[in-house]
NUNUTOR-971375 format. One record per residue (C-alpha): residue in three letters; x, y, z. Coordinates in steps of 0.02 Angstrom, whole numbers, padded with zeros to 5 digits. Each point is the difference from the previous one (the first is absolute). Layout:
BEGIN
+------+--------+--------+--------+
| resn |     xx |     yy |     zz |
+------+--------+--------+--------+
|  ALA |      X |      Y |      Z |
...
+------+--------+--------+--------+
END
This chain:
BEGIN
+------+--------+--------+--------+
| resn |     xx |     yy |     zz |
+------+--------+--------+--------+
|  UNK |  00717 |  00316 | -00939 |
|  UNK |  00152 |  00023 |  00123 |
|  UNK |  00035 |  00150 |  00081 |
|  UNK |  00145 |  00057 |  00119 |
|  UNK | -00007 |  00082 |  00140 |
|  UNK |  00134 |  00134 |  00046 |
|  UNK |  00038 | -00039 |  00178 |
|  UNK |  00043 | -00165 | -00035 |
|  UNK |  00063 | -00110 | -00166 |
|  UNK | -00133 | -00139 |  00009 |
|  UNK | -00123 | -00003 | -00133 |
|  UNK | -00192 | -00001 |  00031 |
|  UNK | -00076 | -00139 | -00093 |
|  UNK | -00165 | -00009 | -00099 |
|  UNK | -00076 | -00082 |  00152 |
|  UNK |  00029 |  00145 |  00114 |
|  UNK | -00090 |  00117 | -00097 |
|  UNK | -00169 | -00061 | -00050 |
|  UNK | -00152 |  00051 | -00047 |
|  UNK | -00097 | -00011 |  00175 |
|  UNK | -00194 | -00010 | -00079 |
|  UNK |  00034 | -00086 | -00123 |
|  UNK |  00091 | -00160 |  00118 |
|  UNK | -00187 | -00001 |  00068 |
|  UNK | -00077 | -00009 | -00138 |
|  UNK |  00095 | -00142 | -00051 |
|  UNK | -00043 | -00063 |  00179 |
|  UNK | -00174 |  00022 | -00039 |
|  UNK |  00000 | -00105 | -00158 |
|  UNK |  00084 | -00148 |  00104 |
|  UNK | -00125 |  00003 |  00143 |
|  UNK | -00141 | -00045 | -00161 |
|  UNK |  00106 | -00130 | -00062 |
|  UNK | -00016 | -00077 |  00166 |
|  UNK | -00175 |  00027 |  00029 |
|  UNK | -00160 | -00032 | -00132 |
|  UNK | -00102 |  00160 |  00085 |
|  UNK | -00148 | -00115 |  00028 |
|  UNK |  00006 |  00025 |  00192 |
|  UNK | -00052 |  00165 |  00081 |
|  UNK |  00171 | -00029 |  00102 |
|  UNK |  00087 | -00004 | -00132 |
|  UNK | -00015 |  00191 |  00000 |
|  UNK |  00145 |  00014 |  00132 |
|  UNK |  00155 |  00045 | -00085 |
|  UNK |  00090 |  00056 |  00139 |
|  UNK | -00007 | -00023 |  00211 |
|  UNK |  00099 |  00144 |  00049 |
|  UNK |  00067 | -00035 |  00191 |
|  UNK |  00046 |  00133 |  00107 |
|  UNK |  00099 | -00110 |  00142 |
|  UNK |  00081 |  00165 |  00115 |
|  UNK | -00058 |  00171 |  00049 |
|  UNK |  00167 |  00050 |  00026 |
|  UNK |  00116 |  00081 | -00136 |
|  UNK |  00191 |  00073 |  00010 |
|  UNK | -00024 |  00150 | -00124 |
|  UNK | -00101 |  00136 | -00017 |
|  UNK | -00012 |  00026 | -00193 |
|  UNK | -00097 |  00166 | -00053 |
|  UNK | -00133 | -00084 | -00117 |
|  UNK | -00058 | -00103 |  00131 |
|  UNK | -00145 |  00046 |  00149 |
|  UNK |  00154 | -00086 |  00133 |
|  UNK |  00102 |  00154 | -00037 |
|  UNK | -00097 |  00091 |  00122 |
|  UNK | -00031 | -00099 |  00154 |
|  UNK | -00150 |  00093 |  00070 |
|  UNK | -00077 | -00062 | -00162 |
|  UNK |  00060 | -00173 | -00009 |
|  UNK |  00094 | -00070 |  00153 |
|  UNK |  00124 | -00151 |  00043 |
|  UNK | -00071 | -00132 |  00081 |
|  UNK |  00088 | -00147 |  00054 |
|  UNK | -00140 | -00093 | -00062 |
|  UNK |  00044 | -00177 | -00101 |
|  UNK | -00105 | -00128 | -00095 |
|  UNK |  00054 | -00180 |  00087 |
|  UNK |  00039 | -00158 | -00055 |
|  UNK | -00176 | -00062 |  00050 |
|  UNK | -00083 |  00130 | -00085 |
|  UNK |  00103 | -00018 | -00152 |
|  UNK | -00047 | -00194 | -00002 |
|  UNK | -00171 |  00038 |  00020 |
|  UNK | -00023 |  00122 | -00142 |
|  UNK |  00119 | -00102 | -00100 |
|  UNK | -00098 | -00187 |  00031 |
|  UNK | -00153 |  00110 | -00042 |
|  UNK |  00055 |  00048 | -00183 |
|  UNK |  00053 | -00165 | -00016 |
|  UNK | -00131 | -00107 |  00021 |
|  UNK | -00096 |  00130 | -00124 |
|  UNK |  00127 | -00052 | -00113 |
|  UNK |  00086 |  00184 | -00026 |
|  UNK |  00144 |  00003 | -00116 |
|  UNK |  00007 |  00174 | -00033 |
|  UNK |  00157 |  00147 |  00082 |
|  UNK |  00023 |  00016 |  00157 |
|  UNK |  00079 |  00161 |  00023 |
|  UNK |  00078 |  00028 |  00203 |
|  UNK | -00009 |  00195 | -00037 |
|  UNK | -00130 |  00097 |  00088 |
|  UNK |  00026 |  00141 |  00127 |
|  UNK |  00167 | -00043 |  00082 |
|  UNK |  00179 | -00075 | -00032 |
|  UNK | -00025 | -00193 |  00002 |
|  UNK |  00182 | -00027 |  00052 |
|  UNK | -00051 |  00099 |  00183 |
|  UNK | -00118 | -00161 |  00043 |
|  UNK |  00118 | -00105 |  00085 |
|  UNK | -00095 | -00165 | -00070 |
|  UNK | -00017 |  00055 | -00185 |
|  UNK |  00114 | -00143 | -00060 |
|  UNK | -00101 | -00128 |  00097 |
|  UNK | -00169 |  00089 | -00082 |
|  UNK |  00071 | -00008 | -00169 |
|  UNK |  00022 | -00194 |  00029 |
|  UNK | -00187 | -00022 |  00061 |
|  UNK | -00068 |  00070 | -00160 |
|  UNK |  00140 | -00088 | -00094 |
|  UNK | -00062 | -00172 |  00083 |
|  UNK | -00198 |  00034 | -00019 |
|  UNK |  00018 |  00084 | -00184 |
|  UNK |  00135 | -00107 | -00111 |
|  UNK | -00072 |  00088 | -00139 |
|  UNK | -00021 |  00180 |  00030 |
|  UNK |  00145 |  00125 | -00026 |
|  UNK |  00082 |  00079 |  00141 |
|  UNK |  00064 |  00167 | -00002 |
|  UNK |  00059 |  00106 |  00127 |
|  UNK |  00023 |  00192 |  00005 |
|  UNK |  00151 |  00077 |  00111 |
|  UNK |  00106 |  00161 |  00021 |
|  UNK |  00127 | -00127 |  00030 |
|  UNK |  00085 |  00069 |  00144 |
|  UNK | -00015 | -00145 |  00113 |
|  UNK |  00076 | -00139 | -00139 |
|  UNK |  00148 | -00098 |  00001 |
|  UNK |  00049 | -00145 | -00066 |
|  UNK | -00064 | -00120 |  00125 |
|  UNK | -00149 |  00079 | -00018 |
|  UNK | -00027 | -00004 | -00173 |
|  UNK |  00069 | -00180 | -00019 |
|  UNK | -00181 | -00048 |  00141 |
|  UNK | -00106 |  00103 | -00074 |
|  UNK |  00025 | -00080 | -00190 |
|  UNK |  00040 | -00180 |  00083 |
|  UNK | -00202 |  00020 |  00111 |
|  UNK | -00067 |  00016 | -00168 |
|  UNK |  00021 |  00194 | -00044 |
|  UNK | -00013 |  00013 | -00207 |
|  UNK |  00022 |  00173 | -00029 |
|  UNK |  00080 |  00167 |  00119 |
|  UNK | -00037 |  00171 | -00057 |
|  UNK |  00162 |  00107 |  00080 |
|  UNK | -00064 |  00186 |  00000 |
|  UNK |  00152 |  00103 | -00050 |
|  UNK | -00059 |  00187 |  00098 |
|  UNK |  00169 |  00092 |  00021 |
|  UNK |  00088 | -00011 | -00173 |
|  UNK |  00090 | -00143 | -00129 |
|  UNK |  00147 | -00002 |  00118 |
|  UNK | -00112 | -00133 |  00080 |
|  UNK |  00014 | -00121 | -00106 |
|  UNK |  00188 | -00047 |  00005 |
|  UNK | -00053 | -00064 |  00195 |
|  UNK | -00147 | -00101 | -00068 |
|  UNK |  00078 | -00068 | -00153 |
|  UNK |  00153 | -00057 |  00133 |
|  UNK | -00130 | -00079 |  00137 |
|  UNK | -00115 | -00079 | -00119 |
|  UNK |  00158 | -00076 | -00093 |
|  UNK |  00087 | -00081 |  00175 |
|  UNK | -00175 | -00062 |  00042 |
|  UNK |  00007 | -00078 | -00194 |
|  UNK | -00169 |  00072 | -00040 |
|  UNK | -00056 | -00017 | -00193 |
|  UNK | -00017 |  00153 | -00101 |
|  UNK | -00198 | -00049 | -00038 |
|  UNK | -00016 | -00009 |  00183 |
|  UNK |  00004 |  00172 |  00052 |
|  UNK | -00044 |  00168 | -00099 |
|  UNK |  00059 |  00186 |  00079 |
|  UNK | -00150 |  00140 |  00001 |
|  UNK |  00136 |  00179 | -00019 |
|  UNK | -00132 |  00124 |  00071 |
|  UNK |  00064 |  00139 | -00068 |
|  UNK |  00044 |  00072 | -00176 |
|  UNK | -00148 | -00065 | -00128 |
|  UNK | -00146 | -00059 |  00133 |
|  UNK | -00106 | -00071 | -00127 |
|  UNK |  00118 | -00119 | -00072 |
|  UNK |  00102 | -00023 |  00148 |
|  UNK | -00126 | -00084 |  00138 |
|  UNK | -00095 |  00147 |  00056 |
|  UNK | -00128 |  00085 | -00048 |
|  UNK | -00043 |  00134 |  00113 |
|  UNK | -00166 |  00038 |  00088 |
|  UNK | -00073 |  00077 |  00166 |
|  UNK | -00026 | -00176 |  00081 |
|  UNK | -00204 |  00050 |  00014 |
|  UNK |  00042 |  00163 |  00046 |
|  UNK |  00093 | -00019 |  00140 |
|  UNK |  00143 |  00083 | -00089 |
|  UNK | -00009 |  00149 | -00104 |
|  UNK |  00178 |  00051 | -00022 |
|  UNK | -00004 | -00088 | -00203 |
|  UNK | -00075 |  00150 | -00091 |
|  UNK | -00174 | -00070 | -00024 |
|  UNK | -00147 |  00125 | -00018 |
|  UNK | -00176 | -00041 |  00053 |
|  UNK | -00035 |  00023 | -00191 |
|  UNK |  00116 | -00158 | -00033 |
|  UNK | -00099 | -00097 |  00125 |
|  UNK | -00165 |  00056 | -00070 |
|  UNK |  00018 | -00057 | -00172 |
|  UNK |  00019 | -00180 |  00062 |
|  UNK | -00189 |  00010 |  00069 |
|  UNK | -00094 | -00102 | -00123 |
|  UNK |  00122 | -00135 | -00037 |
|  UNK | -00003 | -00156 |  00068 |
|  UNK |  00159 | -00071 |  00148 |
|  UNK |  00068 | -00180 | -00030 |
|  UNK |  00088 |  00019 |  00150 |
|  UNK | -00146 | -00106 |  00118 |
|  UNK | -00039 | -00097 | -00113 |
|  UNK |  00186 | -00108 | -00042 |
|  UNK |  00106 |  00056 |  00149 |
|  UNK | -00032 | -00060 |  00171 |
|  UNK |  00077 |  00097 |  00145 |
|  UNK |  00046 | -00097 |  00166 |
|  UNK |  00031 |  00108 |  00160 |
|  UNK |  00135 | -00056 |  00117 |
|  UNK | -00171 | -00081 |  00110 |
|  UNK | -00069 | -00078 | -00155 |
|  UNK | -00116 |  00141 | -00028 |
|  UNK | -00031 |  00015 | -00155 |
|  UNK | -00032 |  00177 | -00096 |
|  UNK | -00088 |  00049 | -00140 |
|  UNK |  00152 |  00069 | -00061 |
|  UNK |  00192 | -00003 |  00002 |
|  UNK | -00019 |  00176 | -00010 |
|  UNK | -00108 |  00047 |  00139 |
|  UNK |  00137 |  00028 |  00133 |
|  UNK | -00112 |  00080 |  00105 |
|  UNK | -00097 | -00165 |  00020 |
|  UNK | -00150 |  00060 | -00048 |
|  UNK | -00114 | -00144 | -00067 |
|  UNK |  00072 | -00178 |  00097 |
|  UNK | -00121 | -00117 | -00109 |
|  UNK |  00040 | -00167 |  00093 |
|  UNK |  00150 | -00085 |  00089 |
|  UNK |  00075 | -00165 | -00066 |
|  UNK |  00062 | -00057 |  00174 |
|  UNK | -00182 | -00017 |  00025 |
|  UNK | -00114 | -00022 | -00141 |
|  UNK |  00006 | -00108 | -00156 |
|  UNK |  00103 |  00082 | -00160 |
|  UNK | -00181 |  00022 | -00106 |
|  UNK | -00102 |  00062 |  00123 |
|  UNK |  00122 |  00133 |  00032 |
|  UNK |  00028 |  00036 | -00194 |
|  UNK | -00160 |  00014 | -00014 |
|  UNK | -00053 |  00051 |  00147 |
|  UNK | -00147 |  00170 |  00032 |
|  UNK |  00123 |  00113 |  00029 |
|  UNK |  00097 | -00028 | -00147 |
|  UNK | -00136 | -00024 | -00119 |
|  UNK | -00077 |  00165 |  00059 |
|  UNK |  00157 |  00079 | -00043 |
|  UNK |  00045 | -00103 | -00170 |
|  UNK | -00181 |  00040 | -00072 |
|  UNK |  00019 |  00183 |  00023 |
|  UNK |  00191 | -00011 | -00095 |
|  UNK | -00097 | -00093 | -00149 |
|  UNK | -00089 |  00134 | -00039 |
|  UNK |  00130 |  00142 |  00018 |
|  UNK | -00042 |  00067 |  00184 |
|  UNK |  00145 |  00051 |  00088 |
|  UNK | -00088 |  00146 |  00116 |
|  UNK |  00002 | -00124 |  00163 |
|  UNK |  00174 |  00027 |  00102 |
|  UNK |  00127 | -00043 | -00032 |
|  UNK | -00036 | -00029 | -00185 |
|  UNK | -00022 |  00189 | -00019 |
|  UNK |  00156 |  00038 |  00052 |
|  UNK |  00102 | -00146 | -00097 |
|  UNK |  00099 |  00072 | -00141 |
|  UNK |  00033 | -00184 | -00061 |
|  UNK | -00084 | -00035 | -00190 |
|  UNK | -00038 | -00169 |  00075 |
|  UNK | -00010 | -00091 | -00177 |
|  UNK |  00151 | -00034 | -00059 |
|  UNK | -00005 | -00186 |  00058 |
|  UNK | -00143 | -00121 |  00036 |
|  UNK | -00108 |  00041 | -00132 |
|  UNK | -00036 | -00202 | -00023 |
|  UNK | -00023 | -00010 |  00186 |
|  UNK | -00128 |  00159 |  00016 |
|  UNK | -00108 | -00116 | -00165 |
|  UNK |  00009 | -00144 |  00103 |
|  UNK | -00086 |  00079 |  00167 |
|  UNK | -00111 |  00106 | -00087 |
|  UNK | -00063 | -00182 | -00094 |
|  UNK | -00023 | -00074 |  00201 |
|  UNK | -00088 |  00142 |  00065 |
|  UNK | -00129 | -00010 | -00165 |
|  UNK | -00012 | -00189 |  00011 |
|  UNK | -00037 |  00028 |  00217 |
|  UNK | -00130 |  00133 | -00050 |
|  UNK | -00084 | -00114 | -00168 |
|  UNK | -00004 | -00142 |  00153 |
|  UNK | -00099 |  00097 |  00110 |
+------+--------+--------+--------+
END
């Protein structure tokens, strides 16, 4: 498919607009090729790292739009910490995503690049991605980030496809390959287009969802904790990448080994009441996320470990 935009006479390629769910999917299906599922660890899909608690915009569907809610702070992950985590996941043998997303713009921590290169260095097999508004690249930039090891940038397109003729000019000087690099447009179609709108544990209620919405999802089971794990800027660790009010820190990874924090009481408490359906503690009952559109495999597989623990005892 090739469209054109009006403002300018470049054509948008097939790889522009994508199908955002189902590129995960397909990410999903890798991650199983690379792993057998016989380890509990093997659960972990995805280390989500949130490396700044600083970020340049103030977009609408996010809690940082309002600052009393959600402040700056010129808080950064450092390179130690980053080594730390990363030797951790290493030595466990992780070869999953790791996704530098999180809470902030990565770009605003002034040693991202030299993070990106300490995962790259203690994880030659995972796949790293890196989420960014883009405001802060240019072609120096981009050329370290992809030379430290950097497999995949997500450039979040918020103010219209005008954008794109400035990416598609930077990311060609810094000679970066079409497969490397993926835009999420944020407006227009949401669903198909990167973004799929929610109220962030309801800490934003500006989307149009009703209380009803969130009460039909009582019953069902949440993936979420059980293939995603969320890394704070500290190396806390959250149940969640979704509880941005850090409810439930389960472990931190600067500090304690990578199973005993998967796995750890906090988490299991949680998990356990997510098998069977129970969203009513907080912030779980006021998460409009379905929570089961990925994972499924990795949900089985911790279910099977906390049966086998309990059949042990």
């Amino acid at each position: 498919m090739s469209l054109v935009n009006d403002n300018r006479n470049i054509p948008i390629t097939a790889v522009d607009q994508y199908d955002f769910l189902e590129h995960r999917r397909e990410q999903e299906k890798k991650h199983w090729l690379k792993n057998d599922g016989n380890k509990p660890l093997d659960s972990i899909l995805t280390v989500e790292v949130n490396t700044t608690e600083l970020c340049n915009r103030t977009c609408v569907f996010c809690p940082r739009h309002d600052p009393q809610v959600f402040p700056n702070r010129n808080l950064h992950m450092t390179v130690k910490g980053a080594n730390t985590i990363a030797e951790e996941l290493g030595e466990n043998g992780y070869q999953g995503k790791i996704s530098f997303s999180g809470f902030g713009e990565n770009l605003l921590n002034p040693n991202f690049a030299e993070i990106v290169k300490e995962f790259r260095f203690s994880l030659p097999q995972a796949t790293l991605e890196c989420n960014t508004n883009g405001d802060k690249l240019d072609v120096e930039y981009l050329k370290r980030l992809f030379r430290n090891g950097l497999d995949l940038l997500y450039i979040n397109l918020y103010d219209g496809i005008h954008q794109m003729e400035h990416f598609d000019t930077l990311l060609a000087e810094a000679r970066i390959r079409e497969d490397q690099y993926k835009y999420r447009m944020h407006w227009g179609d949401f669903e198909k287009h990167g973004l799929i709108l929610n109220n962030r544990s309801g800490t934003i209620d500006w989307v149009g969802i009703e209380e009803t919405d969130i009460k039909k999802l009582q019953g069902k089971p949440c993936h979420y904790p059980f293939y995603k794990m969320f890394v704070d800027w500290n190396g806390d660790v959250l149940f969640c990448s979704n509880d941005w009010g850090r409810e439930h820190v389960v472990g931190n990874l600067m500090q304690q080994s990578l199973h005993d924090v998967w796995f750890s009481k906090p988490m299991t408490k949680i998990r356990k009441r997510l098998m069977k359906g129970d969203r009513s503690m907080s912030p779980c009952n006021k998460c409009s996320v379905d929570g089961s559109l990925f994972g499924k495999p990795s949900f089985d597989i911790v279910r099977e470990y906390y049966e086998n623990s309990n059949n042990r005892k």
